[in-house]
VEXDREN-2710 file (C-alpha; in Angstrom, 1 decimal):
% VEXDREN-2710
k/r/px/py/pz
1/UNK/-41.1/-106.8/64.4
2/UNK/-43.0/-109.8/65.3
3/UNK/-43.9/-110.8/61.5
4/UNK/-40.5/-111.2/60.6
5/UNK/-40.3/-114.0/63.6
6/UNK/-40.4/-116.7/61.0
7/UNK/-38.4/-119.1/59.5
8/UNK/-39.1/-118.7/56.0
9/UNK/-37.9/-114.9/56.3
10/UNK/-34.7/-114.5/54.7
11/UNK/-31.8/-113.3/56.7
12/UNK/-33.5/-114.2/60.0
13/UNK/-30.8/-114.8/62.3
14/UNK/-30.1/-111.1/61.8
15/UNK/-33.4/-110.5/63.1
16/UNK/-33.0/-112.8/66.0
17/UNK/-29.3/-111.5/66.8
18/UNK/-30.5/-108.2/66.8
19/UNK/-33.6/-109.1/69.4
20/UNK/-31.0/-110.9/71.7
21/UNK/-28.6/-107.4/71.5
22/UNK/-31.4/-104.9/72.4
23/UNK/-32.6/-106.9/75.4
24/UNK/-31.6/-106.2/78.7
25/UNK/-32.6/-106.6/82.4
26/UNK/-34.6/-103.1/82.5
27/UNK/-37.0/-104.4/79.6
28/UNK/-40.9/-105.4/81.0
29/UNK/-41.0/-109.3/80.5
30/UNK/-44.4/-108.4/79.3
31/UNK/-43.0/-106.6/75.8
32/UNK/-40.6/-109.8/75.5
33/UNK/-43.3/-112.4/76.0
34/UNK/-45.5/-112.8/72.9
35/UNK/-42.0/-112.7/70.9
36/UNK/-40.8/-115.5/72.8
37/UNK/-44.0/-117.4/71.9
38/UNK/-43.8/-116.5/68.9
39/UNK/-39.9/-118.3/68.5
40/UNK/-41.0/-121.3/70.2
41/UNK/-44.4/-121.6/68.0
42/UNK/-42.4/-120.7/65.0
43/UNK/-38.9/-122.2/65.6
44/UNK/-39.4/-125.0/68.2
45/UNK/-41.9/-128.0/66.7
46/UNK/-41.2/-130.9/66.1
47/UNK/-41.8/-130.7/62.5
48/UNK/-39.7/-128.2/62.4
49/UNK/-36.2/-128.7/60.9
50/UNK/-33.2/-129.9/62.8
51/UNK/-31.5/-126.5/62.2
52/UNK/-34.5/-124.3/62.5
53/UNK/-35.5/-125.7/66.1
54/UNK/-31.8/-125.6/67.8
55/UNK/-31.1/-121.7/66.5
56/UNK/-34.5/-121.1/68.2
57/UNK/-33.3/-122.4/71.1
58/UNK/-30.5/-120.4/70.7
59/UNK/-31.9/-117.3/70.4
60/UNK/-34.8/-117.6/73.0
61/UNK/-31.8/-118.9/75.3
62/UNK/-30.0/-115.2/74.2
63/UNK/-32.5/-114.0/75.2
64/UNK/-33.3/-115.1/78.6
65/UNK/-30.0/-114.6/79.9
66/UNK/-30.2/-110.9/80.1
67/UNK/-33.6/-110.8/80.6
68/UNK/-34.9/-114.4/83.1
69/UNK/-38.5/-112.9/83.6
70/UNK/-39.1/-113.0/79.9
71/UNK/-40.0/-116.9/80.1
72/UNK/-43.1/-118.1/81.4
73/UNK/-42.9/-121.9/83.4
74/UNK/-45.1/-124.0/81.1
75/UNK/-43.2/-122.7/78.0
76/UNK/-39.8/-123.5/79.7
77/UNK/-40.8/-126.9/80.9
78/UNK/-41.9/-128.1/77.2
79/UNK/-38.4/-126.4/75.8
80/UNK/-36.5/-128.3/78.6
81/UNK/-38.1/-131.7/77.2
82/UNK/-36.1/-131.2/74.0
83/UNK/-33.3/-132.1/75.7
84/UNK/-34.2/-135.6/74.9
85/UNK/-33.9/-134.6/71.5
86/UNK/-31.9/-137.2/68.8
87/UNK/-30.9/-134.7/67.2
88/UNK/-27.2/-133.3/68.9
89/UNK/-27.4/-129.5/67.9
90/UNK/-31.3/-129.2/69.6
91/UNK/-30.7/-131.2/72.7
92/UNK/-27.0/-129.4/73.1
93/UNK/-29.1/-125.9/72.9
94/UNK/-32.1/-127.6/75.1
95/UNK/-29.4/-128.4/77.6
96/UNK/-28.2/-124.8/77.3
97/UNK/-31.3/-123.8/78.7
98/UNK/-32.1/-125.9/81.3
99/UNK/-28.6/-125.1/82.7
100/UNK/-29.3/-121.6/82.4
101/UNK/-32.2/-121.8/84.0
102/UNK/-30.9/-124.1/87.2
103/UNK/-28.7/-120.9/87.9
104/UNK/-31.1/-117.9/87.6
105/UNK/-34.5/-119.7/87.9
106/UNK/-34.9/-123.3/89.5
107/UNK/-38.2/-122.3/90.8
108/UNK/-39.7/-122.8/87.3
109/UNK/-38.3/-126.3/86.7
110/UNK/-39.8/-129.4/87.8
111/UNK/-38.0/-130.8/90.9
112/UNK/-36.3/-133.4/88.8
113/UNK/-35.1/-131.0/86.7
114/UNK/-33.2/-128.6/88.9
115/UNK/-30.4/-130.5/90.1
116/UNK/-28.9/-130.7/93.1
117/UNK/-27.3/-127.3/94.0
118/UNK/-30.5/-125.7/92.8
119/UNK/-32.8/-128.2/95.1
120/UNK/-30.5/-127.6/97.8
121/UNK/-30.4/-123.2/97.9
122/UNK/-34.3/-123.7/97.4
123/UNK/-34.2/-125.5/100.6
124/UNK/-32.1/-123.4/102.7
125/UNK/-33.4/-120.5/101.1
126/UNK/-30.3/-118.7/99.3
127/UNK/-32.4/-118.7/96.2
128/UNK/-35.5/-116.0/95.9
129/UNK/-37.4/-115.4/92.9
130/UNK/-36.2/-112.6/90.9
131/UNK/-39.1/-109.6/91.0
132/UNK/-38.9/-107.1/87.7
133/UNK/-36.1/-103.7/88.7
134/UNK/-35.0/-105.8/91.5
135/UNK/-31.0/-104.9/92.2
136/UNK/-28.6/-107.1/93.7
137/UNK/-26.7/-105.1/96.2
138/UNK/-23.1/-105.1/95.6
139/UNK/-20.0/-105.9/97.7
140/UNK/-16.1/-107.6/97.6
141/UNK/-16.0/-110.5/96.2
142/UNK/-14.7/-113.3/98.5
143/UNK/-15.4/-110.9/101.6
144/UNK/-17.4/-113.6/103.2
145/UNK/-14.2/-116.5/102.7
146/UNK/-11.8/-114.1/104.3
147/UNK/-13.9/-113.9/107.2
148/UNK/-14.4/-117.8/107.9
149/UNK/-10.4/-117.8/107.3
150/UNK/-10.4/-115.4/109.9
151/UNK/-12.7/-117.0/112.5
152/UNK/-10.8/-120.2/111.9
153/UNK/-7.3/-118.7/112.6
154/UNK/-8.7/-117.2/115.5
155/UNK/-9.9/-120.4/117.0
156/UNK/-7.2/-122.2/116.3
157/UNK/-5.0/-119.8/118.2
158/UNK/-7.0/-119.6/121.1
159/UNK/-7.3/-123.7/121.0
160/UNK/-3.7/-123.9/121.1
161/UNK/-3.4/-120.6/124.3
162/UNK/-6.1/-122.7/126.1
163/UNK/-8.5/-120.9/126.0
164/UNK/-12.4/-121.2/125.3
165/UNK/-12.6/-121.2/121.4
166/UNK/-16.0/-120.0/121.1
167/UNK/-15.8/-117.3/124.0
168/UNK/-16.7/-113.5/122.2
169/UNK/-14.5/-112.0/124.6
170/UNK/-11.3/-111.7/123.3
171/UNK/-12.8/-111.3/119.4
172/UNK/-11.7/-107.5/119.8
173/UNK/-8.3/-108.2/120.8
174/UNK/-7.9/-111.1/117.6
175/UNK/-8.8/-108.6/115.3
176/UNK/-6.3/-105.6/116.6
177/UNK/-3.5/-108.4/116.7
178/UNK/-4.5/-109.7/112.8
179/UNK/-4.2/-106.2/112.0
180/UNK/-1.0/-105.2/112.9
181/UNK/0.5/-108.4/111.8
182/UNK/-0.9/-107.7/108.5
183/UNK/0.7/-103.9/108.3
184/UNK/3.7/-105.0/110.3
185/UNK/5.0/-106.3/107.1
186/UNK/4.1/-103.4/104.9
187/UNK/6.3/-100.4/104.0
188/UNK/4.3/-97.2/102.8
189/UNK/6.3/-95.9/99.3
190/UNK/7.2/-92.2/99.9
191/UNK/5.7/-90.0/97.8
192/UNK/7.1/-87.4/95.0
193/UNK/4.1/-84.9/94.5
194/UNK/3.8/-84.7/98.7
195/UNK/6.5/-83.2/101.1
196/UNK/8.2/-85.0/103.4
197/UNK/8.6/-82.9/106.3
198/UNK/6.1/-79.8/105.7
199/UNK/3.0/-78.6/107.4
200/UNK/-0.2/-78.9/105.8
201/UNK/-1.6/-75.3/106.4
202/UNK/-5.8/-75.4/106.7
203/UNK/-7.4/-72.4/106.0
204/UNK/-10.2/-71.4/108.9
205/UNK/-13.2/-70.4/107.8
206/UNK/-14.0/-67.8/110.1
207/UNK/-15.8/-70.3/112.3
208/UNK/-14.7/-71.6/115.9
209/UNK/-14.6/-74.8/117.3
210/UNK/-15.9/-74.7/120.8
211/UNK/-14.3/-77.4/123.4
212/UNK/-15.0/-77.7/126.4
213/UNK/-14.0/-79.6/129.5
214/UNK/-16.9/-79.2/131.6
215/UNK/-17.6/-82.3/133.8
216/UNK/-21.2/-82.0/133.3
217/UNK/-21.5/-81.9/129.6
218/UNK/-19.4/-85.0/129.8
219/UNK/-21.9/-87.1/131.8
220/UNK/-24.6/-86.8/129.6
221/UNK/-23.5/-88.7/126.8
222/UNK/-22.3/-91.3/129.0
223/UNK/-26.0/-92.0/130.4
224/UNK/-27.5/-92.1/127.3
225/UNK/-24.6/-94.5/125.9
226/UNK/-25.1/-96.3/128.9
227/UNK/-29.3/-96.3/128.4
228/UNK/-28.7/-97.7/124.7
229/UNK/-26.6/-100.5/125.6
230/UNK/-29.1/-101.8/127.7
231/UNK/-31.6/-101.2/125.4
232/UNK/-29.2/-102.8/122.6
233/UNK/-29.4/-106.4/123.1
234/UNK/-33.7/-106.6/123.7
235/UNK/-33.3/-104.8/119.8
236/UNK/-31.3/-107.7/118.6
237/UNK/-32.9/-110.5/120.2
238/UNK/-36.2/-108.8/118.6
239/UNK/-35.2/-108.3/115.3
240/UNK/-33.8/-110.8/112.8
241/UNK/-30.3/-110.6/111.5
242/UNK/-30.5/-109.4/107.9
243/UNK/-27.7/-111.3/106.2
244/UNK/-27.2/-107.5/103.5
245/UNK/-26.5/-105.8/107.0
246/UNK/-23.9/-107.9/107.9
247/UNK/-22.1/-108.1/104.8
248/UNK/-22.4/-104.2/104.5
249/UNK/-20.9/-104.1/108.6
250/UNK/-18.3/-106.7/107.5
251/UNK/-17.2/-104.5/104.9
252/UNK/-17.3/-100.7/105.8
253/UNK/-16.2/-101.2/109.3
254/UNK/-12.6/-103.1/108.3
255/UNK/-9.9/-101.8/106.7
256/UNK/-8.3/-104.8/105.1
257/UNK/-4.6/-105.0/105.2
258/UNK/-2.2/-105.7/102.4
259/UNK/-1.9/-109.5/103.8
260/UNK/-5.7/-109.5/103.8
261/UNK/-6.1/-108.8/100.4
262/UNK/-3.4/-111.2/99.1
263/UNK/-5.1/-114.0/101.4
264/UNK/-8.5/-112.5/99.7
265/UNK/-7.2/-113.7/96.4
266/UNK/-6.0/-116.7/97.3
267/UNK/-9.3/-117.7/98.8
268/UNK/-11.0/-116.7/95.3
269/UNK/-8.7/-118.5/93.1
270/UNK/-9.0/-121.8/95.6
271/UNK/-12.8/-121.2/95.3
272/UNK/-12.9/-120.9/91.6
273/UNK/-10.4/-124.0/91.0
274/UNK/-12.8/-126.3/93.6
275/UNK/-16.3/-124.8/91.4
276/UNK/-14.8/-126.2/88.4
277/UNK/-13.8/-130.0/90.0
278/UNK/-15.9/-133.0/89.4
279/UNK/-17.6/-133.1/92.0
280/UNK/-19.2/-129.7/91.5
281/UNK/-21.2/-128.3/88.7
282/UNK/-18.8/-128.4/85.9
283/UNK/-21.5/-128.0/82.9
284/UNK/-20.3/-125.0/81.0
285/UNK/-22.3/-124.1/78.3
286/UNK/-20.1/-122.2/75.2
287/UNK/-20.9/-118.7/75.6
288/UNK/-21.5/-118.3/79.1
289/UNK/-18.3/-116.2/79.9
290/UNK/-19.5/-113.9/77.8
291/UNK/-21.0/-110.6/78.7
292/UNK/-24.9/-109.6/78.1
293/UNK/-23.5/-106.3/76.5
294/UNK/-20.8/-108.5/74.1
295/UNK/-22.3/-107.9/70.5
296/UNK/-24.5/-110.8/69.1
297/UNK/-24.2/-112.3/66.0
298/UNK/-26.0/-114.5/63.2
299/UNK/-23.6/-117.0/63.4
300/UNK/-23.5/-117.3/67.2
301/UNK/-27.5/-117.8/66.7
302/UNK/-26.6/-120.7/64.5
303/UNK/-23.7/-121.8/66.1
304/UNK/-25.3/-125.5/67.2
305/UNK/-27.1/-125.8/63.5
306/UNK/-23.8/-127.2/62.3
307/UNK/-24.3/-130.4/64.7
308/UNK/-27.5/-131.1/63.5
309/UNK/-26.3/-131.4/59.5
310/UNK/-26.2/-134.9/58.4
311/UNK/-23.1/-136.1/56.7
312/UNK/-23.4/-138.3/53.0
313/UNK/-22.2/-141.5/52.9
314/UNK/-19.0/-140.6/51.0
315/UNK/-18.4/-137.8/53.2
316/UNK/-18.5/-140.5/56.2
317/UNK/-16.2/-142.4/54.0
318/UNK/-13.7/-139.6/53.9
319/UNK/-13.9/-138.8/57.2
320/UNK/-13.1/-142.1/59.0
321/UNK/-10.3/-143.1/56.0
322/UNK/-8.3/-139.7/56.7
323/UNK/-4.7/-140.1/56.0
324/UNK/-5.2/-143.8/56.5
325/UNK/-3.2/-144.0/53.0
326/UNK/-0.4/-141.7/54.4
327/UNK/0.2/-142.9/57.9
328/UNK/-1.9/-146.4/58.3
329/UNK/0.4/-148.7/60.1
330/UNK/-0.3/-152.6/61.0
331/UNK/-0.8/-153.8/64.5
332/UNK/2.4/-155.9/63.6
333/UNK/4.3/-153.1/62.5
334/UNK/3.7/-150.7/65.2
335/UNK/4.7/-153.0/67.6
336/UNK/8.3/-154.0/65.2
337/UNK/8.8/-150.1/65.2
338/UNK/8.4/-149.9/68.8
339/UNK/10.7/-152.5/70.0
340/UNK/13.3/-151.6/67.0
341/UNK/13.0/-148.1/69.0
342/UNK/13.7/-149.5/72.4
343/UNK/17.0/-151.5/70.9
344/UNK/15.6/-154.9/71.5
345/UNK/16.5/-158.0/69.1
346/UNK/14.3/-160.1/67.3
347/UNK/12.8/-164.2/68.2
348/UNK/14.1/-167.2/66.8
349/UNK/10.6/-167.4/65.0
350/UNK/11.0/-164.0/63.3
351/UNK/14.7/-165.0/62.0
352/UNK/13.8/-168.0/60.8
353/UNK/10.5/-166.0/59.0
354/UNK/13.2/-163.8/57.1
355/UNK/15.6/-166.6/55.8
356/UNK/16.5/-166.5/52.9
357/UNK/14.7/-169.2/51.0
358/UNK/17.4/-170.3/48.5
359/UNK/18.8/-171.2/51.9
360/UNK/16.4/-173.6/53.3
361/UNK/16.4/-175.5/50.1
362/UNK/18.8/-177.6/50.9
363/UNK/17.1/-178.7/54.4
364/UNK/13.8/-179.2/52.7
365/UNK/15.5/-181.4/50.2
366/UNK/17.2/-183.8/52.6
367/UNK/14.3/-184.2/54.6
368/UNK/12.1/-185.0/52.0
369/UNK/15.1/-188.2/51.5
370/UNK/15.2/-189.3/55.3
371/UNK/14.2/-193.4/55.0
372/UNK/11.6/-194.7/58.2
373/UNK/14.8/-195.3/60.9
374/UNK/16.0/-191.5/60.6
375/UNK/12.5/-190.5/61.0
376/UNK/12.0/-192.8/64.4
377/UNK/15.4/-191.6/65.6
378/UNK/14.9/-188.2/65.1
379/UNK/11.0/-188.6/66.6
380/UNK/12.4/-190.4/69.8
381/UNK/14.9/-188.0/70.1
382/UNK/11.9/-185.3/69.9
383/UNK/10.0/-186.7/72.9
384/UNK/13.0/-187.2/75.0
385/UNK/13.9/-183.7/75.2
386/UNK/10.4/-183.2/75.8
387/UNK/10.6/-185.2/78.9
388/UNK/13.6/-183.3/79.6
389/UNK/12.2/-179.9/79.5
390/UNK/14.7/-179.0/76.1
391/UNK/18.0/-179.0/75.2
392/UNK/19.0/-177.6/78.8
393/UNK/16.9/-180.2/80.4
394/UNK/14.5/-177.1/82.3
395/UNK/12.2/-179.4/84.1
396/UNK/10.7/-178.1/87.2
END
């Protein structure tokens, strides 16, 4: 398969598209590789073709996101540098890459390459390095918002009783009371298949249950309970929290209430809306909603080819006239349209503009006939109202 990895082979998106489809997390990065070389040595150059280098970006980028062990650091750090490309359609799918890549492996970036959330989970530690058949362990989404919510309605309550807000006391207590406030409001629909006032007959199966209230048998259990909470705290003081415990306590030991859940969405839609503001990581690649089982296509390989094509002078032409012949309107005639819309009336300049001319004639004549004293009279006459401030003698 590797000797059709070229880009003189006809059809080779096909070949690429297909590569992207059959890949998936349980693959050995080993078999992936030398074909991943072999893209970027093929595809990637910068002799290479506009078009050639940004649908091998595309594909080695297809690739990666369903299978991140497949790339090797110093071939990710030269593909990254493309993102200082000229051309748009190669630095777009550079870009593609390097964003991918700040998500499922900042590790292999250079530090001024992984931005800042990436920089910052390195530092704290929320971000390991992904190891081949590794498993994420699963859980509700959100759990872990519902549970701040919860620890911050709980403080705020026992602020406003008095009480110590960080005292562990009374953390029982908070959670019985948030539970029945969150069924009190919830009515159980009767159901049609079960009945309503029958007894549920359980067959025995020949064996007994034994009870017994023996004093004795009852004071063992205690001792030994008693013996391991001692013993309980030394264990946890020893032993580091493991933060997969917790969220596997957190969510097989509640039962979450109707009210819970409808707060649980509420806290996932507020967290999705503040993920996408500015002043988080807003850089969405096109493509990365979709699913690593989705079907891949040719044309999705050579989606960001189309940027690179150049456009012909007359094709430029074209493109910036438009309907500039249909719908090009003057500055001057915009701005007519507008106020004719708003109802207003024209300037003395503008009426005089559109006079008819046969009707200034007759002024140009007589002007042309005034002897020297009309000409001083109507001059002084001129700088008088001047002095005045106009006919209406505005002066300030």
């Amino acid at each position: 398969f590797i000797k059709y990895l070229t880009p003189k082979q006809p059809q080779v998106t096909s070949f690429l598209a297909s590569l992207a489809q059959s890949t998936h997390n349980l693959v050995p990065p080993d078999a992936l590789e030398p074909l991943v070389q072999k893209i970027a040595n093929e595809f990637v150059s910068e002799a290479a073709a506009s078009e050639v280098a940004s649908a091998g970006l595309n594909a080695i980028r297809e690739i990666c996101v369903r299978q991140p062990l497949a790339m090797n650091e110093t071939l990710l750090q030269d593909l990254v540098e493309y993102r200082k490309s000229k051309d748009k359609g190669v630095m777009m799918a550079a870009k593609g890459l390097l964003s991918l890549y700040r998500e499922v492996g900042p590790e292999m970036l250079r530090r001024r390459d992984r931005g800042k959330d990436a920089s910052i989970g390195i530092q704290k530690g929320t971000l390991k390095d992904r190891k081949f058949g590794q498993v994420e362990v699963g859980g509700i989404e959100g759990l872990e918002l519902l549970e701040e919510w919860k620890a911050e309605e709980r403080r705020k309550r026992r602020i406003e009783k008095g009480l110590d807000p960080d005292a562990s006391d009374a953390d029982e207590d908070d959670e019985e009371e948030d539970e029945e406030a969150g069924w009190s409001k919830w009515d159980l629909e009767e159901d049609d298949d079960s009945d309503e006032e029958g007894w549920i007959n359980v067959e025995s199966d020949g064996e007994e249950i034994n009870i017994s209230d023996s004093e004795d048998e009852d004071k063992k259990p205690k001792a030994k309970k008693q013996k391991t909470d001692a013993d309980a705290p030394k264990d946890m003081e020893d032993t580091p929290k493991d933060p997969v415990a917790e969220f596997s306590k957190l969510a097989t030991t509640r039962i979450l209430t109707p009210a819970d859940l409808a707060k649980l969405q509420e806290l996932r839609t507020s967290a999705a809306v503040a993920k996408h503001m500015p002043s988080q990581r807003r850089q969405q690649q096109s493509g990365s909603g979709r699913h690593a089982d989705d079907p891949l296509t040719a044309a999705e390989i050579e989606g960001l080819a189309a940027l690179s094509s150049r456009a012909t002078k007359e094709e430029k032409i074209a493109m910036a006239k438009g309907d500039r012949d249909e719908k090009h309107m003057s500055t001057t005639a915009k701005r007519k349209e507008k106020k004719e819309a708003e109802g207003k009336s024209t300037t003395n300049k503008e009426k005089a503009r559109k006079k008819n001319f046969l009707m200034t004639l007759g002024k140009a004549k007589r002007k042309g006939k005034r002897s020297l004293v009309e000409h001083r009279k109507i001059l002084r006459g001129h700088i008088d109202r001047q002095k005045r401030g106009g006919k209406r003698g505005n002066v300030g």
